[in-house]
N, C-alpha and C positions, 0 to 999 in steps of 0.2 A: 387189718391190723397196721396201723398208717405209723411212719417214722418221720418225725419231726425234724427236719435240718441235719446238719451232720452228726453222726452220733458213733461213738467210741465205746471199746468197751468198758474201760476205764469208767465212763460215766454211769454206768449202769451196774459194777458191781458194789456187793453192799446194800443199794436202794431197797427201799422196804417194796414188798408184791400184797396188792390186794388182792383178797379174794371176791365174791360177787355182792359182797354186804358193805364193802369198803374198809373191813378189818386186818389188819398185816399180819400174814400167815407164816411171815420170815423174811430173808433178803436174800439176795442174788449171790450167792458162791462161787457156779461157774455154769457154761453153756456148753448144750450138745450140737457138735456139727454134723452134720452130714453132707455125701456128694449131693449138687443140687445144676441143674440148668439154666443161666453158665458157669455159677461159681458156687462155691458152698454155701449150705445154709441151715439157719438153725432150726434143730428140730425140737430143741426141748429148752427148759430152763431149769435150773437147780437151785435148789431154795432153802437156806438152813434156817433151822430155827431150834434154838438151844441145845448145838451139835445134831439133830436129827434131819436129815437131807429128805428131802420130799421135790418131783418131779411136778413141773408143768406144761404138758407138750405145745408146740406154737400153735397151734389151733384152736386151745382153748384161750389162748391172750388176745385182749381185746381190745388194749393200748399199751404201749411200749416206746419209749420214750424218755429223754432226760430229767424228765421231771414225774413223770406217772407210770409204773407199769402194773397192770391189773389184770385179774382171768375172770372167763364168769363161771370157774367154776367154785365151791361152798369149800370151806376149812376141812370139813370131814369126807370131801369128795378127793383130796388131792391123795397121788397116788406115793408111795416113799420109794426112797430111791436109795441105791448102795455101791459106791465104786466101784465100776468095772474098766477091762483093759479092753473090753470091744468096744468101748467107747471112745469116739475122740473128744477130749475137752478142752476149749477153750485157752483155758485158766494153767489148768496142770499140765497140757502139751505142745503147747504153742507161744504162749507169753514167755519172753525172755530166753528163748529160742535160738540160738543162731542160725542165719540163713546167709547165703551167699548172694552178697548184690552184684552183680555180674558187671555194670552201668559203671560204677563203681569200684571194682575189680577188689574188692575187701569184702574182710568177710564181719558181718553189723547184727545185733541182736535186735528182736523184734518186742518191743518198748508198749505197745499199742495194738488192736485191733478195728480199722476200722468197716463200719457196718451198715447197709443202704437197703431199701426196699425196693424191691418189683415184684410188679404182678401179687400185692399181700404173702410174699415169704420176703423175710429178713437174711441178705447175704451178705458175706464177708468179701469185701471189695480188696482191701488192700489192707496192710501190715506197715505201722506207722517203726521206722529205724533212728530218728531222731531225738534230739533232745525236749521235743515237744512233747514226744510222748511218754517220757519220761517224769516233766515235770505236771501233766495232765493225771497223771498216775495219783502225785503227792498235794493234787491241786493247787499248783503252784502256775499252771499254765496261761489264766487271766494276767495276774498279778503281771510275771516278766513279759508278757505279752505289751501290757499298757506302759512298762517302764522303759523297755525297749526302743516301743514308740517313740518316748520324748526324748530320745536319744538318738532319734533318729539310725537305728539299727536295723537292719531288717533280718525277722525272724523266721525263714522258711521251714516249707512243711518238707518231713523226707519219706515216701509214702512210697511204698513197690506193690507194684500191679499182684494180686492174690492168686492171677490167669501165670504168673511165674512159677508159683510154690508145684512140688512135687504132690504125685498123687496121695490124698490122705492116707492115716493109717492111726492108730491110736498109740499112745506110750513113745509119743518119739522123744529121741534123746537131742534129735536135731532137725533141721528141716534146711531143703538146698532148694537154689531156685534152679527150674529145669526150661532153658532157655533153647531154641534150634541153637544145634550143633555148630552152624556156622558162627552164631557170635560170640560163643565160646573162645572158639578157635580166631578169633579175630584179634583176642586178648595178646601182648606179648607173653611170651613164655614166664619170665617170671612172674610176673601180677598171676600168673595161674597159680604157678609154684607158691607164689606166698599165701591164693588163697587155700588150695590144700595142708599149707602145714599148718592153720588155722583150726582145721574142722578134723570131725574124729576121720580114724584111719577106713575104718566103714563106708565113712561118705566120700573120703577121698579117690577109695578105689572107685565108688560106684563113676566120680565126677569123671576119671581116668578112663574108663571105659565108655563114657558117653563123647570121649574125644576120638579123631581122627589120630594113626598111628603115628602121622610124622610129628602132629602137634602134644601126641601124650609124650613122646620119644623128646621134644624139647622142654615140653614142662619139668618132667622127671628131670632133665639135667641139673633144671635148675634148682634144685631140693638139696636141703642137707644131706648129709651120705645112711645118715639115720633113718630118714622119713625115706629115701629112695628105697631102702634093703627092707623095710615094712610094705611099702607100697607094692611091690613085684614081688613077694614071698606073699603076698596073700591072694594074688593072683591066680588065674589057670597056669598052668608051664605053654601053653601055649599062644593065650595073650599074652604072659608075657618076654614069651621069643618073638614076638613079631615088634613089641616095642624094642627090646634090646638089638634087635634085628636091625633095627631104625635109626642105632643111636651111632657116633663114632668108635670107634671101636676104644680109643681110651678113656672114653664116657662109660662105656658098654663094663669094661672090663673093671671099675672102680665102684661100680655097681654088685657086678658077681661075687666079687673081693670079699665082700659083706655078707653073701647069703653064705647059708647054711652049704656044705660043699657036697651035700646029693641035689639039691634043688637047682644050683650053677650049673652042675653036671647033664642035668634034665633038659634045663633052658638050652647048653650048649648045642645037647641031641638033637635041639627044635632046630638050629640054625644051618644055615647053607653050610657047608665045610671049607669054603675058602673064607668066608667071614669068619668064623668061628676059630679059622687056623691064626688070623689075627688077634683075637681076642687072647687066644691060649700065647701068646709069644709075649703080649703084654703081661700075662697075668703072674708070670716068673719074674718080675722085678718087685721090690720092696715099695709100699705108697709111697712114702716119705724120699723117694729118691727119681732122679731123673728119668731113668728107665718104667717105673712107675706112673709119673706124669705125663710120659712123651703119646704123640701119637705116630703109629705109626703108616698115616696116610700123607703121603707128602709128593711134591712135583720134581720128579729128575733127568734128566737128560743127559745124552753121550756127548761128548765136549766136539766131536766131527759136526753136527749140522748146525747149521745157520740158524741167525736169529728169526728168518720170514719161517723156517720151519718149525723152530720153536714155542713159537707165539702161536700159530696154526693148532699145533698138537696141545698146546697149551689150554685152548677154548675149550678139549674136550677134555681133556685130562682135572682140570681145576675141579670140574662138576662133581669130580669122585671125592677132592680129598673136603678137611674137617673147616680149615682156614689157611689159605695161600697167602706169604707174604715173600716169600723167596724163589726162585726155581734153584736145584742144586748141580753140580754137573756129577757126576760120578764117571768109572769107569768102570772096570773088569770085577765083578763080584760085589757092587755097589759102592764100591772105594771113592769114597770124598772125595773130589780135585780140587773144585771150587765150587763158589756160590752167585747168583747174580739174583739182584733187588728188579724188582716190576717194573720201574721208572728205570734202572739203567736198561731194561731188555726192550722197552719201548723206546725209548730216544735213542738206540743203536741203529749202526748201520743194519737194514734187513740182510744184506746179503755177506757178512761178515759172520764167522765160526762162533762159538759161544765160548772157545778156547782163546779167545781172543778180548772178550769183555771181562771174564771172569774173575772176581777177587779169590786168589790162593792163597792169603793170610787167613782164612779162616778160624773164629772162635768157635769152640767146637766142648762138650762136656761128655766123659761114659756114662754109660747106665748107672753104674752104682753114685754116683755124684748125689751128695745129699741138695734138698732142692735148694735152700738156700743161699748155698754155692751158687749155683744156677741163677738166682733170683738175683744176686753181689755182681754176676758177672754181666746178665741181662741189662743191667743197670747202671753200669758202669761201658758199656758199648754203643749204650742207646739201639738193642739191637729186639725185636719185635719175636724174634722165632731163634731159637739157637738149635743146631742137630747136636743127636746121638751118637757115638760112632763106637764103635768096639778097639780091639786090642787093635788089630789089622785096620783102622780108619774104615772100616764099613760103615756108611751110613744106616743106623739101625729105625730113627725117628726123630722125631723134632719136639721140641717144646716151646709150646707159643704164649705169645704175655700171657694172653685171658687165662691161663690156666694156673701162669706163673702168682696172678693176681689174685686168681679166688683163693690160692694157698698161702699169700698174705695174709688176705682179710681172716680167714679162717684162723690161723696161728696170732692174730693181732686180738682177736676175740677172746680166743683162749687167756690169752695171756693177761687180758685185762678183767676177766673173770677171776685168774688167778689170784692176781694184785688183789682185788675187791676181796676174796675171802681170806688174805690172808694178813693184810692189812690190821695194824693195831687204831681202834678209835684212842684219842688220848685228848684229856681235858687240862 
């Protein structure tokens, strides 16, 4: 059963199927796949003809082709057929499809199938994502093909290896591609995040779980607060204490915020108790405010030693917190003294106190500080990280741009969404 050149399936649905007289018994509606050795392959063809669906299995076809496809078996030999959900098709579970191009880091529907011969079975080599196969679809594909040409454009193919797609199964609502885990993980965090909030919440979990915890632990960061409180509620409680487990604790803790509060409570139970004693200290401020936002993993120091000892305690210390942009000095019960920037603790004398470099004018905001306060003041100091402090100047936590930033962009969204709906058109 020999296949002529490249052949899609696009080309072949609709064509008329002879039977072994050369009479057309119907045309092509959609194809049965099945697992095949190395890639799937067809096992049947389906053939309507005045709404009645009638089977042709690949064995009995005896050319197959863009231009011919024919069986040897007779009109009254051919067997009928009736949609079924054990079946995977084509047509109805695979065309137009979303799948995840990983190569890519988006998430691209599948436009095309394309379809190659070995050994006499016909397999599905790859899943055409472009506009080729789009316009191949509406026959349109020659046509922009030749006009392109004289335009000197060049029209590439966007074709993903079929050895990607996840194992079959019939009635999917979507199809992901299931790449080794390392090139997953190789993606930045958000290109993942974006591809998840893409695809159903099903696949995203599954995608979630095929990642390493530090890499699911930054994707999830990077997620709406909506698609993160779906993501980890439909979790085990113990997946997902090992990603919350992972994440910083003010990341951690605007995650729990959202869940249901036996499920937070569960997760907590999963968590070591000194982390988890962080998360619950966070979880008593209101989002929309400083204390809220802050995190509270930060670098502090007693204003007695030196800057050579500093910097030393410094290498190890940094490893723990979210994002260092400061070290702070404190004293007796964590009381603010001063602050000192990474460039003044480097260009100091090593063997000079830190009570001695220290800036004690300090910009400093409470807990309760609504963020935008925060965000007026960040911006008006040119200052990267601002601490927390309480009634008594205890330093409680810090709030750094990037956090200060995504609750821009967040609140700028809004806000121009709201505009949009509320907006008068006027002629």
């Amino acid at each position: 059963m020999p296949i002529f050149g490249d052949l899609f399936l696009s080309e072949i649905l609709k064509k008329p199927v002879l039977d072994s007289k050369g009479e057309v018994i119907g045309r092509v509606r959609d194809i049965i796949v099945v697992k095949g050795d190395p890639l799937p392959k067809i096992s049947d063809i389906i053939i309507e003809k005045k709404k009645d669906l009638f089977r042709v299995r690949w064995e009995d076809i005896n050319i197959f082709n863009k231009r011919i496809i024919s069986t040897s078996l007779s009109k009254d030999t051919i067997e009928t057929y009736h949609f079924s959900e054990d079946d995977l098709l084509a047509v109805r579970d695979v065309l137009g499809k979303q799948i995840v191009d990983v190569h890519g880091a988006k998430v691209v529907k599948v436009n095309d199938i394309k379809i190659e011969s070995y050994e006499n079975e016909a397999l599905f080599t790859s899943v055409d994502v472009g506009i080729r196969g789009i316009l191949r679809r509406v026959g349109l594909e020659g046509t922009s093909e030749a006009l392109l040409s004289l335009l000197h454009i060049d029209f590439p193919h966007s074709l993903i290896g079929w050895n990607y797609i996840q194992p079959l199964k019939p009635k999917l609502k979507s199809i992901a591609l299931t790449v080794p885990r390392q090139m997953v993980s190789e993606l930045h965090p958000a290109d993942i995040a974006d591809i998840i909030s893409k695809i159903s919440l099903e696949d995203g979990t599954h995608l979630i779980k095929d990642l390493d915890v530090e890499t699911a632990a930054e994707a999830i960061s990077e997620l709406e607060s909506e698609v993160q409180a779906e993501l980890i509620n439909a979790m085990d409680t113990e997946d997902a204490a090992d990603i919350i487990e992972e994440m910083t604790p003010d990341d951690a803790a605007d995650v729990l915020i959202d869940l249901p509060t036996e499920k937070a409570r569960e997760i907590l139970g999963h968590i070591e108790k000194e982390e988890a004693e962080d998360i619950r200290e966070l979880l008593v401020h209101k989002e929309d405010s400083a204390g809220g936002l802050m995190t509270n993993q930060f670098v502090s120091y007693e204003p007695q030693i030196t800057v050579s000892e500093a910097i030393k305690k410094f290498r190890q210390d940094a490893q723990e917190a979210e994002t260092v942009y400061y070290v702070y000095i404190t004293g007796e019960g964590e009381k603010i003294l001063g602050v000192s920037s990474l460039r003044d603790l480097i260009l100091a004398d090593p063997d000079v106190k830190l009570s001695e470099i220290m800036e004690t004018k300090i910009i400093h905001v409470s807990p309760d500080e609504d963020v935008e306060v925060v965000a007026d003041l960040m911006s008006k100091y040119d200052l990267v990280a601002i601490p927390v402090v309480d009634a008594e100047s205890c330093l409680l936590g810090v709030v750094t741009i990037d956090d200060i930033l995504d609750v821009i962009v967040e609140e700028a969204t809004e806000d121009m969404y709201h505009a949009a709906g509320t907006s008068e058109v006027r002629f």
